[in-house]
C-alpha positions in Angstrom: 0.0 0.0 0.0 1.0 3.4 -0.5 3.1 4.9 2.6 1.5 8.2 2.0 -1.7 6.7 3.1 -2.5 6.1 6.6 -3.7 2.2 7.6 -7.8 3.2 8.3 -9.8 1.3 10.5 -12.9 -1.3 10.3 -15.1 1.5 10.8 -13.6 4.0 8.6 -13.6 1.5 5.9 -17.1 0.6 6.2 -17.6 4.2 6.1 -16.1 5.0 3.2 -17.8 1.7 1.4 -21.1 2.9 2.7 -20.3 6.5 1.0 -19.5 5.4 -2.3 -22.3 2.1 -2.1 -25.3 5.1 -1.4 -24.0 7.1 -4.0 -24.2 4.9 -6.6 -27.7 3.1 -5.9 -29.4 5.5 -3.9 -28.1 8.7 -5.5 -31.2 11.2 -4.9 -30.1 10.7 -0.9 -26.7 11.3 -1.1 -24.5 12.8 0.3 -25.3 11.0 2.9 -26.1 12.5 6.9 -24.8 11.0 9.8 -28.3 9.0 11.1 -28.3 7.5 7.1 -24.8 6.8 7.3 -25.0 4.8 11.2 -27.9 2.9 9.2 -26.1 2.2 6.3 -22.9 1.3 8.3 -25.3 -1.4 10.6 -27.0 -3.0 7.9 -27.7 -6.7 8.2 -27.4 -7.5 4.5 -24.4 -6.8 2.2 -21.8 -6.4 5.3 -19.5 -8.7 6.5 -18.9 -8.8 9.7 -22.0 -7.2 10.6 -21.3 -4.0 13.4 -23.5 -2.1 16.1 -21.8 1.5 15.0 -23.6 4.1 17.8 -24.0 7.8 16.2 -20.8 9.3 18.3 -18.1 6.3 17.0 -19.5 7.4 13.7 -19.0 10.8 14.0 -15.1 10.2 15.5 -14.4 8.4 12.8 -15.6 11.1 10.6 -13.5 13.7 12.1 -10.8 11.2 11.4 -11.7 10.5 7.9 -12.2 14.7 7.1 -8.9 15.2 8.8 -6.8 12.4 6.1 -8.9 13.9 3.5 -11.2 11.2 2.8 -14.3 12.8 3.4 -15.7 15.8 3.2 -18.8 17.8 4.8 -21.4 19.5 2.7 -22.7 22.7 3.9 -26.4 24.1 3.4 -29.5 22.8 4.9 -30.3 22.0 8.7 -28.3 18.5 8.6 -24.8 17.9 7.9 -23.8 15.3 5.5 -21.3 13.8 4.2 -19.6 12.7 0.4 -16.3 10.7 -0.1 -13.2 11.5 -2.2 -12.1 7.9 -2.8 -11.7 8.2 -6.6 -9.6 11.2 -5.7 -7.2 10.1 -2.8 -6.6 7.0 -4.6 -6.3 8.3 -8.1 -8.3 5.2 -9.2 -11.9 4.9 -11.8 -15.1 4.3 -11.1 -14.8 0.2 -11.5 -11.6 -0.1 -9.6 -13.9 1.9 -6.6 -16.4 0.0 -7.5 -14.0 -3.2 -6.6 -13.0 -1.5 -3.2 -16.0 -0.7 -2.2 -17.5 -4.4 -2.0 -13.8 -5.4 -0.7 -14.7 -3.5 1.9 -18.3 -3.8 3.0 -17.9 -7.9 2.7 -14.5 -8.6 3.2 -12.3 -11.0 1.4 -13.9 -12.4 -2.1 -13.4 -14.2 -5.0 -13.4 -12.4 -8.6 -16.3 -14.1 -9.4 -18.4 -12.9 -6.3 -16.9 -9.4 -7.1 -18.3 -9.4 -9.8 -21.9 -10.4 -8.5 -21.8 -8.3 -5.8 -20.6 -5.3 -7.6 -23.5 -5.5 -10.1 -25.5 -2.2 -8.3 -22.4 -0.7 -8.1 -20.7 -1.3 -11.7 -21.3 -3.7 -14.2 -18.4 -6.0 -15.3 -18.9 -7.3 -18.8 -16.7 -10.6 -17.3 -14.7 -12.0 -14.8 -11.5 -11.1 -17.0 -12.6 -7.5 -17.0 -12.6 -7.6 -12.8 -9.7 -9.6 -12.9 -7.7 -7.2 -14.9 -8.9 -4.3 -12.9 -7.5 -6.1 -9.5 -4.3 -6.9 -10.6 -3.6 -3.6 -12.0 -4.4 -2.3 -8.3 -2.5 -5.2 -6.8 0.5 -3.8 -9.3 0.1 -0.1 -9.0 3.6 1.7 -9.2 2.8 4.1 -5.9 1.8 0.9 -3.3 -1.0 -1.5 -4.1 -4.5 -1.4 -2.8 -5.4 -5.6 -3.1 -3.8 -8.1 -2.5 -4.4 -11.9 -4.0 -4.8 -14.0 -0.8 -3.4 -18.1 -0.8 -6.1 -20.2 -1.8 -7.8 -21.7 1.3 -8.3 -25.9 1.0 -10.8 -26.9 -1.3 -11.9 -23.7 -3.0 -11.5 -23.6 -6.7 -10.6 -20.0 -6.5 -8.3 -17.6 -5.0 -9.6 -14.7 -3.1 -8.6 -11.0 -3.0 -8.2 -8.6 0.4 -8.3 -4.4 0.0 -5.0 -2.9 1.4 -6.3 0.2 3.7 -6.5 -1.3 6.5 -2.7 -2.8 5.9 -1.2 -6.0 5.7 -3.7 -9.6 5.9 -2.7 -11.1 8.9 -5.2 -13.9 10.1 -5.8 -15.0 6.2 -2.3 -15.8 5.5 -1.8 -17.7 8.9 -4.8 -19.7 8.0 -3.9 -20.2 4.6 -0.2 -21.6 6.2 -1.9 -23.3 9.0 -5.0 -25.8 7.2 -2.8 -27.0 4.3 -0.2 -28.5 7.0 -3.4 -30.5 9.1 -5.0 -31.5 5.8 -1.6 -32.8 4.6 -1.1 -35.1 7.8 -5.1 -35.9 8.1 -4.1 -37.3 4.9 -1.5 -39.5 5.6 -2.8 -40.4 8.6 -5.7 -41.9 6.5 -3.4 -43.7 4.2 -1.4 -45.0 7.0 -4.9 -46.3 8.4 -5.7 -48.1 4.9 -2.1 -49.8 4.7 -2.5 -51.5 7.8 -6.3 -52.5 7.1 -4.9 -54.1 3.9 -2.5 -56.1 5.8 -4.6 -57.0 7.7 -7.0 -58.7 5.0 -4.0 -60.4 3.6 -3.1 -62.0 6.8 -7.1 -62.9 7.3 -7.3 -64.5 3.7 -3.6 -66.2 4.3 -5.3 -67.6 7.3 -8.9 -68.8 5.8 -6.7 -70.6 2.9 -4.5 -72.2 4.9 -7.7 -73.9 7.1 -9.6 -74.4 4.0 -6.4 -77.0 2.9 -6.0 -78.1 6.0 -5.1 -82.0 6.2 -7.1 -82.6 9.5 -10.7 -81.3 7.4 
C-alpha cells in the first residue's frame, strides 16, 4: 500500500464503502447525513462482519476521515452530511472503486463474487474485465490497494483482500496453517488403509491355509 496513506480502520472503511455504495444506488439521498450513514454502516445484509456502530463512534471516525482527506462535509440545509473522495485520494476509476467498495463492506472475495456483488455498483462485462482491474491495483507503481490471498483448502478460487487497513494477517496464517493438518489428516488416512490391507492379507492367508488343512 501506499506509505502516503494512513492504515484506516474497520469503521472508517465501512464508512467510506457505505459513502460510495449510497452514491451509486441510492443517488437522490446522497450525500449522505450522519443518522443515514450509522444505518447504512449497521445493515444486516451486504456487510461482512456485521457491526453495532452508535452515532458518536460514527461521527469520530468522521473527524478522522475529514482530517486524512477522505471525506468531506457539505454545507447548506439544517443537517450535515457527508460525500467521499475515494476516486480522488486513490487516483483510481469508477470500476476499480467500484471493486474497493464491496472489498470493503464484505470482506475477502473471489473475482467471481466481485463481480456479482458489484453489479448495483458497476457492471463488469466478465470475470477477466474484474480480474484485470485487481491486478492492475495489486501492481500499481505508488503501493498497491489488493492483494491476492493463498487459496484456502478446497476452494477452486483464490480470493482478493483491499490494502487500507494494511497488511492480511489472520488470512495468511490460516492459509499456512489448514494445508499443514489436511496434509497429515491425509496421511494419517493412508497409514490407516495400509495397515487395514494387511490386515486382509493375513485374514485371507489364514482362511486358505484352514480351507487345505489336512485334519478337514
Amino acid at each position: 500500500m501506499n506509505e502516503n496513506l494512513p492504515e484506516l480502520s474497520l469503521l472508517e472503511t465501512r464508512i467510506l464503502g457505505t459513502l460510495v455504495e449510497k452514491q451509486r444506488t441510492v443517488p437522490d439521498t446522497y450525500p449522505l447525513s450522519v443518522n443515514a450513514l450509522q444505518a447504512g454502516c449497521n445493515q444486516k445484509t451486504s456487510r461482512n462482519p456485521v457491526m453495532e456502530t452508535t452515532e458518536s463512534e460514527i461521527l469520530v471516525a468522521l473527524d478522522a476521515l475529514k482530517e486524512k482527506g477522505w471525506v468531506r462535509e457539505v454545507s447548506g440545509g439544517r443537517v450535515s452530511r457527508f460525500e467521499h473522495q475515494v476516486e480522488r485520494v486513490l487516483g483510481v476509476p469508477t470500476q476499480a472503486s467500484a471493486l474497493l467498495t464491496v472489498l470493503m463492506l464484505r470482506g475477502p472475495q473471489t473475482a467471481g463474487e466481485l463481480r456479482l456483488n458489484c453489479e448495483r455498483l458497476y457492471r463488469f462485462a466478465d470475470i477477466s474485465s474484474v480480474e484485470a482491474f485487481l491486478e492492475e491495483l495489486a501492481a500499481r507503481a505508488d503501493g498497491a490497494l489488493v492483494v491476492e490471498l493463498p487459496r484456502l483448502p478446497g476452494a477452486r478460487e483464490n480470493r482478493w483482500m483491499h490494502l487500507l487497513s494494511g497488511q492480511p494477517r489472520i488470512e495468511s496464517g490460516q492459509a499456512s496453517v489448514r494445508p499443514v493438518a489436511a496434509h497429515q489428516e491425509m496421511e494419517e488416512l493412508r497409514a490407516r488403509v495400509t495397515a487395514l490391507e494387511a490386515e486382509m492379507a493375513e485374514l485371507r492367508n489364514l482362511v486358505r491355509q484352514l480351507a487345505f488343512s489336512p485334519d478337514r
